[in-house]
Backbone bond lengths (Angstrom), bond angles and torsions (degrees), N, CA, C in turn:
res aa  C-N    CA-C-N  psi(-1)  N-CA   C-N-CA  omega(-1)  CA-C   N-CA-C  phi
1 X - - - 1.451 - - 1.525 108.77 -
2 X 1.612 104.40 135.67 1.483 94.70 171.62 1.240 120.63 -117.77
3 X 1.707 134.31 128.08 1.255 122.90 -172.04 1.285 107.84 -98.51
4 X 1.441 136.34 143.57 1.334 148.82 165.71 1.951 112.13 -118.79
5 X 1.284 81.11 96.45 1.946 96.14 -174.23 1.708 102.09 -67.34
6 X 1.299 98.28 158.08 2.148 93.90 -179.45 0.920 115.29 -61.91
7 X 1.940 126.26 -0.57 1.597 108.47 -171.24 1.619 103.94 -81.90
8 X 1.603 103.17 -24.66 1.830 110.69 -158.98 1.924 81.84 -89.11
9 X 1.290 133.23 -18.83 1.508 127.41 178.00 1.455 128.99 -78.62
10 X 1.524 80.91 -16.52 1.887 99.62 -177.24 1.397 96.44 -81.57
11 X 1.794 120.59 -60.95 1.532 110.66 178.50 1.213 126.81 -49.96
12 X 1.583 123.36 -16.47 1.737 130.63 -167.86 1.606 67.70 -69.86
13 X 1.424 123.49 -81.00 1.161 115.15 -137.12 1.909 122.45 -72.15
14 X 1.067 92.89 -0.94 1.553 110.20 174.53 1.790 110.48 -80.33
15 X 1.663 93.38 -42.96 1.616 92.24 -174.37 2.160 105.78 -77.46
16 X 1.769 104.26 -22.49 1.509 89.61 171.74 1.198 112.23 -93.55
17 X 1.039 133.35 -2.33 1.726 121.55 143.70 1.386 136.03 -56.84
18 X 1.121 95.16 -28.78 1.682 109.57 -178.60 2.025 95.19 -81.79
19 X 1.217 98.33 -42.32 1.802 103.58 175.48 1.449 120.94 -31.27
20 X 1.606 83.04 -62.97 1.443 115.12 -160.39 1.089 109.17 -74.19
21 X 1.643 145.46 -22.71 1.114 159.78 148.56 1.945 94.72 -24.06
22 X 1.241 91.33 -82.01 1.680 96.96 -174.79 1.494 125.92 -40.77
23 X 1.802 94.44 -58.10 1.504 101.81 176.00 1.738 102.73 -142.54
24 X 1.094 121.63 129.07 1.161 119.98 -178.94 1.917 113.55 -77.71
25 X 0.976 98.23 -29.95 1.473 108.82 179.59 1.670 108.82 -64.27
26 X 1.254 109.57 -51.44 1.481 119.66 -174.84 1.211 117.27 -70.20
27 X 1.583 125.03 -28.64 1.780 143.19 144.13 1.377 116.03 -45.74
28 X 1.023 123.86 -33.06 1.595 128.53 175.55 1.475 111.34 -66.09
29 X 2.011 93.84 -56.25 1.877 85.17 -177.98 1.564 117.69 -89.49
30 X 1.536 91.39 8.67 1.873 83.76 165.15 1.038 118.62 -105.70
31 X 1.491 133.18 11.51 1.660 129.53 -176.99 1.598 106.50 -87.38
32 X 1.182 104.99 -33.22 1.932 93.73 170.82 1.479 128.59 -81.04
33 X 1.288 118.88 -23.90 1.327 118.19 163.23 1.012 116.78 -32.64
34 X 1.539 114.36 -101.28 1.175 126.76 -154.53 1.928 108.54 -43.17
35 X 1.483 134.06 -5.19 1.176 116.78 155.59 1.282 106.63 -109.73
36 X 0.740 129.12 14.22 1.650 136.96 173.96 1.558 108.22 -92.71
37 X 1.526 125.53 -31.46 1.181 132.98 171.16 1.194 101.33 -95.45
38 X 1.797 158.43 -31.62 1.198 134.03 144.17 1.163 116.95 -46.64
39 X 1.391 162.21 -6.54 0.967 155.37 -143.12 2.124 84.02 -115.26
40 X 1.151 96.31 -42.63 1.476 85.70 167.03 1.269 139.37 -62.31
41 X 1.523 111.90 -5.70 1.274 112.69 177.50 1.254 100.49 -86.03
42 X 1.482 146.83 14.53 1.245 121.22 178.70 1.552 118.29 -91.42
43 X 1.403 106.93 -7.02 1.505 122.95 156.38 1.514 133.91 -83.28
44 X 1.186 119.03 -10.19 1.758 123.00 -174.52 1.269 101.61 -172.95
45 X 1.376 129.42 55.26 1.392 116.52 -172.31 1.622 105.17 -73.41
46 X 1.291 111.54 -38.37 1.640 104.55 -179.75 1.855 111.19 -46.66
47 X 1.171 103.68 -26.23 2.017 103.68 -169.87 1.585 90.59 -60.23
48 X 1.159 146.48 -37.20 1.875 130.60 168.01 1.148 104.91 -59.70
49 X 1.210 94.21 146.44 1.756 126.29 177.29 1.746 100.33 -54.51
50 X 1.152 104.29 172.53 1.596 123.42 162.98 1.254 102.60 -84.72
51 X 1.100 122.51 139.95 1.559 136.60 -174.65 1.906 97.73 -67.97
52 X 1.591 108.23 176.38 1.501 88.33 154.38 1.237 120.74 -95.38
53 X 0.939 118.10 -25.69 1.820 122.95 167.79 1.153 130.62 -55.46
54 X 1.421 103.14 -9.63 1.657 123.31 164.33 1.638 109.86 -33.56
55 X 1.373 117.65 -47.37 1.812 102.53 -151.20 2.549 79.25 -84.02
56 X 0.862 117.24 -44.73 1.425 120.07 165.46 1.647 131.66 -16.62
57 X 1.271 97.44 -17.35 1.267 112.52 -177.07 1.582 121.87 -152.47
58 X 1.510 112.76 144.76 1.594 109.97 -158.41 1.698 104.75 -77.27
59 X 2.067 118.28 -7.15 1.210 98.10 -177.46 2.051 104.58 -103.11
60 X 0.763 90.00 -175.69 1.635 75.44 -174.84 1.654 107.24 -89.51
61 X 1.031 145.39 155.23 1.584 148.69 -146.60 1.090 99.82 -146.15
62 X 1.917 139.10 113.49 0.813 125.89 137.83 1.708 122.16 -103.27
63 X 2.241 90.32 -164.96 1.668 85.85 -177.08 1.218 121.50 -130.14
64 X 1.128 145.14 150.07 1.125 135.77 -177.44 1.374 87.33 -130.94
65 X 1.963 96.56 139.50 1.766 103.34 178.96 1.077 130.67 -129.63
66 X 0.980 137.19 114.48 1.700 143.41 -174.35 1.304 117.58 -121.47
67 X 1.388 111.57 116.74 1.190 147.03 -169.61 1.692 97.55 38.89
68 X 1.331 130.53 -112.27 1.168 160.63 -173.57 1.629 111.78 -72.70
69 X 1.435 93.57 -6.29 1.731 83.87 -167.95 1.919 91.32 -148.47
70 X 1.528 92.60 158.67 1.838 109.74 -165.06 1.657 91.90 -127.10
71 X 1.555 100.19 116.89 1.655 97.05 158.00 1.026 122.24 -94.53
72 X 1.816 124.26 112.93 1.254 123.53 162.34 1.416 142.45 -26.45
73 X 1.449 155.53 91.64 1.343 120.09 -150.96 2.110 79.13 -139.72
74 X 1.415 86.35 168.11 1.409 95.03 179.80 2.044 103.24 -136.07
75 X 0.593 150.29 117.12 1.837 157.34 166.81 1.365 91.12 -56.81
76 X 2.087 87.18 131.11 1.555 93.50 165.85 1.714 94.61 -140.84
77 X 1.446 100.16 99.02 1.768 110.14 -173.02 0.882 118.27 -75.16
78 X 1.144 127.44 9.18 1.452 129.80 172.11 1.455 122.52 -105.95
79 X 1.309 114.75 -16.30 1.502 133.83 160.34 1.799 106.27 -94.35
80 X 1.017 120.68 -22.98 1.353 112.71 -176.11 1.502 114.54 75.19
81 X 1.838 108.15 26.68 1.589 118.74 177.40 1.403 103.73 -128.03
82 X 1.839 83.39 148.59 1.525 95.47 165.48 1.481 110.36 -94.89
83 X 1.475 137.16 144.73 1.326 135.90 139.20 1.553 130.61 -79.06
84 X 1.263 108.08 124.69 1.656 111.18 170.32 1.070 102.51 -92.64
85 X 1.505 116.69 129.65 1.603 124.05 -145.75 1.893 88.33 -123.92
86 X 1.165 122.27 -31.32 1.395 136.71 165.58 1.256 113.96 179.93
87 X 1.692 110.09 157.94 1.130 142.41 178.06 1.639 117.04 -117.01
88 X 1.838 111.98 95.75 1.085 131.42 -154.21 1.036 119.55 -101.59
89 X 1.294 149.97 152.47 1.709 148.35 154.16 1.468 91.75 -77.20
90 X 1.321 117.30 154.86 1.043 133.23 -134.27 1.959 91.73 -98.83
91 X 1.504 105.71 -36.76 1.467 113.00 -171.37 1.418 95.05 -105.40
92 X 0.962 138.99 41.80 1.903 130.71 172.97 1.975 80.72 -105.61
93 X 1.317 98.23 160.41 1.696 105.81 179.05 0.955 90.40 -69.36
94 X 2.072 107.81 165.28 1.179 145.18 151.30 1.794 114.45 -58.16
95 X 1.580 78.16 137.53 1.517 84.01 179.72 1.636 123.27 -64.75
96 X 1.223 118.95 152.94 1.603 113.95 -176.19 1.354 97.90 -106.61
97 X 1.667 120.00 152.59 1.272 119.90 -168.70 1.324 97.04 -88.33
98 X 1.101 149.43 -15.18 1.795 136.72 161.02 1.501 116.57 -24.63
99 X 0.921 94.87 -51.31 1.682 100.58 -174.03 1.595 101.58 -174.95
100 X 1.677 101.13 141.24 1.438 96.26 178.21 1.733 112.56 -97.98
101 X 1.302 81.46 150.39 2.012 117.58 -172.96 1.433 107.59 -46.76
């Protein structure tokens, strides 16, 4: 199962606004991906890399990447869920382990 909380739902919709600005057409076919390709992590989430913010934080952080943008996700094996922890542009900074962004 994969959960996507409103903070990682608010950025989907922040980053297809910012899309859609440019081209509205090209915002359309990119708003389902990126949960359409988390939805794949509920089969092999370990096959993504470690994020880099990984050593930053006490749970382990990976990434999943699409095109321009990295979904944060974190494994919780004991529920049998993934978390999408955020949905990033690819060049905005790394998260700091103080508290997340």
């Amino acid at each position: 199962m994969v959960v996507v909380p409103p903070v990682a739902e608010a950025e989907l919709e922040e980053a297809y606004r910012f899309i859609w600005e440019e081209s509205p057409e090209r915002a359309a076919r990119w708003r389902e991906r990126p949960l359409s390709k988390a939805e794949t992590l509920s089969r092999l989430p370990q096959s993504c890399s470690l994020a880099p913010e990984n050593d930053a934080f006490p749970e382990e952080i990976r990434q999943l990447l699409y095109g321009s943008y990295r979904l944060l996700f974190t494994i919780l094996e004991a529920k049998c869920q993934v978390h999408v922890i955020h949905i990033r542009h690819g060049k905005r900074r790394r998260l700091g382990g103080a508290g997340r962004e």
